[in-house]
N, C-alpha and C positions, 0 to 999 in steps of 0.2 A: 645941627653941628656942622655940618657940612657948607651950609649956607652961610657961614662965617665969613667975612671978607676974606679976599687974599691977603691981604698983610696982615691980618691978624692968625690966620693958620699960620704964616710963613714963621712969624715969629716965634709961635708954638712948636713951630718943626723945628728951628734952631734950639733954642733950650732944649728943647728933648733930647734932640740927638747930643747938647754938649754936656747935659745932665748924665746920659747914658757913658757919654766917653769916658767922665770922671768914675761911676761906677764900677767899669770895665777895668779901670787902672787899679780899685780898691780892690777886688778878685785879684790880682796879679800880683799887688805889692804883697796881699797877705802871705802867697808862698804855701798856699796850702793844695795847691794842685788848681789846674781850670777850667770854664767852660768847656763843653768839645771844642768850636770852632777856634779858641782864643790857644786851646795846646797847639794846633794847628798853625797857626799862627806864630805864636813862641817856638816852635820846631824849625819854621824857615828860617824865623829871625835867627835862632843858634846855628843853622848851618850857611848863611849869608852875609851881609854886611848891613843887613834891614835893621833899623831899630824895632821892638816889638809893635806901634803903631803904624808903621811905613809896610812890614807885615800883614798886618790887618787890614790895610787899605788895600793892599794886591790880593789879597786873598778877595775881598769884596767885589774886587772887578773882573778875578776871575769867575766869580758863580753869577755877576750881573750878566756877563758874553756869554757862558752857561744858558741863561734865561731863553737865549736865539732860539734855539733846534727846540723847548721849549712852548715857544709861543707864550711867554709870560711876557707883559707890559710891565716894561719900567713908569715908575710917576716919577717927580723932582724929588719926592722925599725918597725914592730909592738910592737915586745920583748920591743925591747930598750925604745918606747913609754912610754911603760904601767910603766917601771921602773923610767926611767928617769925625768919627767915631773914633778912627787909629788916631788920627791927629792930636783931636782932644784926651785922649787916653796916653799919649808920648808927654803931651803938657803936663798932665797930672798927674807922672808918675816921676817927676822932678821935684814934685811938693810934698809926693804923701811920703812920711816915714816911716820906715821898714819896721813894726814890730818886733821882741824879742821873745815876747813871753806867747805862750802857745795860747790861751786864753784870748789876748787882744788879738792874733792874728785871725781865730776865730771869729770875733766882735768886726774885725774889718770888713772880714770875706762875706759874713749875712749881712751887715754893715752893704755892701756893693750889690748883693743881691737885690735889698730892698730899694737904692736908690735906681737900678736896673730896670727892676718892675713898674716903679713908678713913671721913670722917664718913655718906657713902652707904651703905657696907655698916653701920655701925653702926646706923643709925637705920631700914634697910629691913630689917634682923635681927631688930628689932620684931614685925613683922607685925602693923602696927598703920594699915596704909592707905597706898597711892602718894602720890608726890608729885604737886602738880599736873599739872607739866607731862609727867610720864612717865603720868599716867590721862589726859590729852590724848590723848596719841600714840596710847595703847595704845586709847580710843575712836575714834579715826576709824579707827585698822586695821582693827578690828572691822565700824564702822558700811560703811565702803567696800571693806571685803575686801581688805585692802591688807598688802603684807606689812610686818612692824613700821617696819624699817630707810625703807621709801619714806614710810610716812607721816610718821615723825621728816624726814626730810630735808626732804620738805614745808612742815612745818610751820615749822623751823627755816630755813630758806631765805626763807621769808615774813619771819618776826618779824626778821631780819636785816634787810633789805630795807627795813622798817618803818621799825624802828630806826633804822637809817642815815639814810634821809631825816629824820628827826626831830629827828637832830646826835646819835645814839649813835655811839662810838668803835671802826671796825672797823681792825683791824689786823695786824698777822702774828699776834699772840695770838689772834685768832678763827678763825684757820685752824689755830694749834697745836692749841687748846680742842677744834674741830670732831673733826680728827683725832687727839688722842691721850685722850682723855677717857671713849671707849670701852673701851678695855682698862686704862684705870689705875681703871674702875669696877670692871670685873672683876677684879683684883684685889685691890681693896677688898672685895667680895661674898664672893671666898675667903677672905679673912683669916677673916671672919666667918661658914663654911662656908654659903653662900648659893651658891656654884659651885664644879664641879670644875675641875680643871685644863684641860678642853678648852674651858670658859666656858660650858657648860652651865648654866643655874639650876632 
């Protein structure tokens, strides 16, 4: 997998990441509450002049500098990450239309999940550098000895929290996110033999 030419991962990392940016936008249009990191994200944007992907993009570069004191290596697919994802998701959120009915807002939000999961294994199939927020995680596990799952939770707990206070949108959608987002990544990872069946990577 790895031994793939460069231009042929590169282009892999692009789609993914501009696959994920559309999914990211489908979670947001639905209106149903968000990711941790994306309330995050919608809380600056309502208290700034950010739109919600110009948001997402600062957010990313603040946890990329983050990474220093760290010791986590950025790859290109981290760079391009933290740029590309708000951008594509600012795009996408001018196309998709808002939902009325509580049902299709529903159908969007898994609807975003699933295209989410998929673009995750496409573009970490790469091996071309974490994303930011998963070299976050996987740095403070490291630096405090921490097993993966607690410090994601930490982390993610916080930036909610943040969020929230800030006027991001929590909702039963950020509790579905919370919980089914894990195994619809995995997944995603096997489509793109990144994991066996027991979720191993």
């Amino acid at each position: 997998m790895l031994q793939s030419k460069f231009p042929t991962r590169f282009i892999k990392l692009v789609v993914g990441l501009f696959i994920y940016g559309i999914g990211v936008a489908m979670t947001v249009d639905a209106q149903l509450g968000l990711a941790p990191w994306d309330v995050l994200a919608q809380g600056i944007s309502k208290q700034t002049t950010l739109t919600f992907g110009y948001a997402t993009v600062a957010v990313s570069i603040l946890v990329l500098i983050a990474w220093i004191p760290l010791r986590v290596k950025p790859g290109l697919g981290s760079v391009m990450n933290a740029g590309m994802v708000g951008l594509v998701a600012d795009l996408a959120l001018t196309y998709i239309p808002t939902p009325d009915v509580y049902w299709q807002k529903l159908l969007l939000f898994f609807g975003g999940m699933v295209i989410i999961s998929f673009a995750t294994g496409l573009y970490i199939s790469c091996g071309m550098g974490k994303g930011p927020r998963d070299g976050l995680n996987v740095g403070i596990a490291q630096r405090f000895k921490l097993p993966f799952w607690q410090a994601r939770s930490i982390v993610e707990v916080t930036v909610v929290a943040i969020g929230f206070l800030l006027g991001g949108q929590v909702r039963e959608g950020t509790l579905i996110f919370a919980l089914g987002i894990g195994y619809m990544n995995q997944l995603g990872m096997r489509l793109f033999g990144l994991a066996d069946k027991s979720g191993k990577v």
